[in-house]
Each structure stands twice: as structure tokens, then as C-alpha cells.
Residue, then its C-alpha position, 0 to 999 in steps of 0.5 A: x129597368x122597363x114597367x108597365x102602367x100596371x092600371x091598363x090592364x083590362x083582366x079581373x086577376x083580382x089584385x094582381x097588376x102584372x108580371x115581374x121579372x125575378x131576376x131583373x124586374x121588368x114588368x109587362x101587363x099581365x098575360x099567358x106568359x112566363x119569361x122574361x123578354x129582356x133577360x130570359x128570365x121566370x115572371x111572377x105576379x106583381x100585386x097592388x093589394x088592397x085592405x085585407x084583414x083577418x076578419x075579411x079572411x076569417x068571414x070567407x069561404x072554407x077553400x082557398x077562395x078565403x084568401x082570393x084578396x091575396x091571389x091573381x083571381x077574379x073577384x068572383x071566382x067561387x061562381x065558376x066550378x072548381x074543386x075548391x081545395x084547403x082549409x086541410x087540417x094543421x095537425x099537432x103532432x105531439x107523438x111524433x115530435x117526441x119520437x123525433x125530439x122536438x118541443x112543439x111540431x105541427x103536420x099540414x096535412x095536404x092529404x085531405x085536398x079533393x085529389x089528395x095532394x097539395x097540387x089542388x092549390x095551384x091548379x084551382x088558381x092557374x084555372x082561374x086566371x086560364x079561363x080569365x086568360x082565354x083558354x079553353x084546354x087544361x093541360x100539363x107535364x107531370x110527375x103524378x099529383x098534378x095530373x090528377x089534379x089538372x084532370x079533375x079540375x078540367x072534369x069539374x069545369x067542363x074543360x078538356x084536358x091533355x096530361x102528359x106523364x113518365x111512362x114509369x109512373x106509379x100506377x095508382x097515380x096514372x089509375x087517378x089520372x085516368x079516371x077522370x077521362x081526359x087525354x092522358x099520355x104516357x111518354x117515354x122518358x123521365x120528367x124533364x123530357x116530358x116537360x120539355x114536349x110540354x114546352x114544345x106544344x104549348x108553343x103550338x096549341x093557343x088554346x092550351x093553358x098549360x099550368x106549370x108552363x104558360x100560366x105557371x106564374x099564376x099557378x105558382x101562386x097557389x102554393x101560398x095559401x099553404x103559408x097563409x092557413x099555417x099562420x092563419x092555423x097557428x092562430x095569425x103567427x109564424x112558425x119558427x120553422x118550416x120543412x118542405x118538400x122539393x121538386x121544382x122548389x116552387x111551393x117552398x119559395x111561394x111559402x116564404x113569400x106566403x110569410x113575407x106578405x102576411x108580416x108586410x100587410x100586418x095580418x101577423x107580426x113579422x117573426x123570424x123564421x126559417x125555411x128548410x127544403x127536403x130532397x131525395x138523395x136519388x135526385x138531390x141537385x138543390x140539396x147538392x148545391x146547397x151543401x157545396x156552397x153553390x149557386x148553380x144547379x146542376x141537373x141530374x138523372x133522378x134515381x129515387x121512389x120518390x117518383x113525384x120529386x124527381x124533377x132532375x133541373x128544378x126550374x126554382x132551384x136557384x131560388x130555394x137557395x136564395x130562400x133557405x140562405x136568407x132565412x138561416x134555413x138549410x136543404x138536406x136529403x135522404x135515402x129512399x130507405x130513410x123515405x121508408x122510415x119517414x113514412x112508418x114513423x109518421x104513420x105509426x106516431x100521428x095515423x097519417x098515411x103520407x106518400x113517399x114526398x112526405x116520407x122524404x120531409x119526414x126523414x129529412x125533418x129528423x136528419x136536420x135534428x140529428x145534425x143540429x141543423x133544426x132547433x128543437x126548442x123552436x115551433x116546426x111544420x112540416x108539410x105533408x103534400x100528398x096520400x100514401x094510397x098514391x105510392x103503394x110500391x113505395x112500402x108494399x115490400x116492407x109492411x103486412x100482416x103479422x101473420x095469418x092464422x086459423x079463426x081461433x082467439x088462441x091462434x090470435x093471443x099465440x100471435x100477439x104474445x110473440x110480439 
């Protein structure tokens, strides 16, 4: 194995020294770069932290920029425009641990980030070490969230951006996509395709920070303020265990890493605790490997409603498997009918209107419990990682009113009293 002197480096990513292979730990200085050249293999960022604790934690701002110690960011990321996303609610969910037979659970719920989703996290690191970087363009591949995410980010900076998205899109996505007036391109095709051309261009354009493909390292990376604000919500503990939504399986990874690095620094003490990953059957290849006893995943054609999990060849995958098996954890899926449900139950038990991502943790949450999979005695969150305003077709045929009536108080009660 190859290293680098992780000190050279001349860039202000904060505590990050370098980029690291994961599969065979060659190290190279940190750049826009995201596999390895020795075995093809994804990088991620290498850390030299220095002394963090909850009380310098606590002391900073209400964003993720409170954990700008723990992140590949500059040392002065707040006085650039951002959107400044996190801190979002930790909801204890005590009626819909009852409907679902669970001692204690807790809903993160990522709806109330500036773009309505979790993606907001990732987008505010990958900007910042992009501009840290050298670029001057914000761009992606994306299944909805993170195209919203990337076009409001690059608005707030002053970036352009260039979005490319399924053709198939939901509408309200590719409306909140829109809005913010960037490049937005609809491709023909599903996910995968899409993010092939994105692949393709960034090889083309220097000046294009594409943040899940060129600067993916870094914007992976923002998925572990999720864990930090659970522990740190939880009141600096770990939950027993954790449900999270699947799609490249990055955000589930960067959470277990997110626990790992609070237990080795000492801003927690280093409970057990087990993952879980929540798919939708119409594209399930995690789960499918997972049940079968597989370290291979094989790519599917998605088939599903829950348009911002199909990702047919999730690039982290192998690595949600190593995850979910090292912690004694599990990766279900669930019909889109179930995702239906899931989003009725949450809604109806704790008023929180999740997209169709979340009804598939939701329902996933209460097969696990079904099956014995999840231990109903132990603390569980489970992460809600996007608005329903965004997926409104997803139930549009299944909810309204319970009927329409004259302007009468008889008419009303008459209603009421058929139940």
C-alpha cells in the first residue's frame, strides 16, 4: 500500500488530509477526484481531526456548520452563501411506535431542510470543497431531491448550474427544480443512464463540480451530519437502531460512520447499535443480495413509485452490506402498496407528510418488526428524507375527501355520522 504525506496539501478542507481508497487503502492528496488509481476503486476522505467536543459542537451555528470540525470544509465556510441546511427536528414518535409495537422511536425528519430533503446536506459540503477545489459550475445526475438541492445551492451562491434528470420525473420535483432557473435537462432514460452522461461530461467540462460524481467524496461526507444531530439530539448517545432509506446506499454508510467516529473521538460512549437499509421491491438489488446471502449486486431495471430510490446499480451497495452485517442489522423491501401505507401511517400517527422514500422506511420499519428482524425493546430512528409535496401521484388516487356536501351543519354531521 501507497500514502501520501497528507501535510503537503495546500487546500483549506478543514481536517480533511486526503483521499482513501476503500477497498485498498492507497492514499492520494486530496483533489476532484473519485476512484482509485491503483485498483479502480471509490475514494473517500481521510481525516486528521483535531480536539472537538460537545461543548465546541453545541457553541456553534443551528446548520450543519456545527460539525464543520468533523467535515472536509474550510475553516470559514459560513462566510461563503450557502443554504445552510440541519439541525432539522428529531421527533419522538410515540403514537406511531404504538401502531407499529415499538417501546421508543424517534422520526428525523429531514422535510424541514431549505429544499425539503436530506440532500441539502450533501450539496452544502460538496459546494464547499468545489469552490475550495477550483470550480465555478454546480452540477449533477439526479432522481429529484438532489436536483433541487444542487439548483438552489448554485442560486444562492451565484453558481450556474447544469441538472440532469429521468425524463419521467415526478412533476413537482422537475417544478422545484426548475424554479430556481438553472440548466435543467431531461433525459431519456432511467437513473443509471443519466448518470452515465454524467460521468461522460465531467470528464469534458474542468469547470463542472459534479457532486455525486467528481467531488462525490466530499459530498458523501455530508450525509453524516444525520448521525451526528441523532446522537447529539439523543442527548450525545447512540440509538439501538437505525432505518435508512436506500438508493446508492451512500447516506446509510456515511450514518454508520457518522456513529463510529462520535464512539472514537469520545463525544459518545460507544454503544452497540445496528443499521438497517429500506428498499422498494421495484428496485431492491441491495435487499435481494442481502436475503441471499451475496456480496455482489446485481443491477436492476427499477420498476417502483418510489422514483428517488431507483437507483438500479447503487455505486455503495457492497458497502451497505458490509455495514448491515457488521453491525447485526438487516436490508428489507417493500411493496409500493406498502410505501402507500407507510406514508398514511406516518402521516396520520405523528402529522408528518413524507415522500414516497419514507413511506418505504416506514413500511420497511413495521416488516422488520413483523419478521423479528427489529427489536422492539431497543431506541429506533428512523430517517424521513424528503417532503410528500414532492410525490403527490404517489397517493393522489388513494386520499380526499370524504365527501362533498351542501353548506348545511346537517349535511356535515350526516357525513360525519357514516363514519
Amino acid at each position: 500500500m501507497t500514502s501520501v504525506d497528507v501535510q503537503t496539501s495546500t487546500l483549506d478542507l478543514g481536517p480533511a488530509r486526503a483521499l482513501s481508497c476503500r477497498e485498498c487503502g492507497h492514499q492520494i492528496p486530496l483533489a476532484a477526484e473519485f476512484a482509485c488509481a491503483e485498483c479502480f476503486g471509490p475514494l473517500e476522505v481521510a481525516y486528521d481531526f483535531g480536539t472537538v467536543t460537545r461543548a465546541s459542537i453545541e457553541a456553534g451555528p443551528k446548520s450543519i456548520w456545527r460539525y464543520k470540525g468533523l467535515l472536509p470544509v474550510p475553516a470559514d465556510v459560513e462566510r461563503f452563501p450557502n443554504t445552510d441546511p440541519g439541525m432539522t427536528r428529531l421527533v419522538k414518535a410515540d403514537r406511531l411506535a404504538a401502531a407499529l409495537g415499538v417501546k421508543s422511536l424517534w422520526v428525523k425528519d429531514d422535510t424541514g431542510n431549505p429544499t425539503h430533503s436530506f440532500k441539502d446536506r450533501v450539496v452544502a459540503v460538496a459546494l464547499a470543497a468545489a469552490r475550495t477545489l477550483g470550480f465555478s459550475v454546480l452540477a449533477c445526475p439526479s432522481t429529484g431531491n438532489l436536483a433541487n438541492a444542487v439548483a438552489a445551492a448554485a442560486a444562492r451562491a451565484g453558481w450556474d448550474s447544469v441538472v440532469l434528470i429521468p425524463s419521467s420525473l415526478e412533476r413537482a420535483k422537475i417544478l422545484t427544480t426548475a424554479v430556481y432557473d438553472g440548466a435543467l435537462i431531461a433525459v431519456d432514460g432511467n437513473y443509471d443512464d443519466v448518470n452515465r452522461l454524467a460521468t461522460e461530461l465531467a470528464g469534458e467540462h474542468e469547470d463542472w463540480a459534479f457532486v455525486n460524481v467528481n467531488v462525490r467524496p466530499y459530498y458523501a461526507e455530508g450525509s453524516k451530519t444525520l448521525g451526528y444531530e441523532v446522537a447529539e439530539q439523543l442527548g450525545w448517545r447512540l440509538p439501538g437502531q437505525v432505518v435508512v432509506p436506500v438508493a446508492s446506499g451512500s447516506q446509510l454508510t456515511k450514518v454508520d460512520k457518522a456513529f463510529r467516529e462520535l464512539g472514537e473521538l469520545g463525544l459518545v460512549e460507544p454503544t452497540p447499535y445496528r443499521v438497517f437499509g429500506a428498499q422498494a421491491t421495484g428496485c431492491s438489488p441491495v435487499s435481494t443480495a442481502f436475503k441471499a446471502g451475496q456480496d455482489v449486486i446485481r443491477p436492476v431495471k427499477p420498476d417502483t413509485i418510489a422514483r428517488s430510490l431507483a437507483i438500479g446499480a447503487p455505486a455503495d451497495g457492497p458497502y451497505v452490506l458490509d455495514s448491515v452485517r457488521r453491525t447485526g442489522g438487516a436490508v428489507e423491501d417493500v411493496t409500493d402498496a406498502e410505501v402507500v401505507e407507510g406514508i398514511r401511517l406516518l402521516a396520520r400517527t405523528e402529522g408528518i407528510f413524507a415522500e414516497t422514500a419514507g413511506g418505504v422506511t416506514v413500511a420497511t420499519a413495521k416488516k422488520l418488526i413483523e419478521t423479528g428482524q427489529l427489536d422492539p425493546d431497543a431506541d429506533t430512528v428512523l430517517l424521513i428524507t424528503g417532503d410528500g409535496l414532492k410525490t403527490l401521484d404517489a397517493v393522489q388516487d388513494h386520499i380526499g375527501p370524504r365527501a362533498t356536501i351542501p353548506p348545511t351543519a346537517a349535511a356535515v354531521h350526516e357525513v360525519l355520522n357514516r363514519g
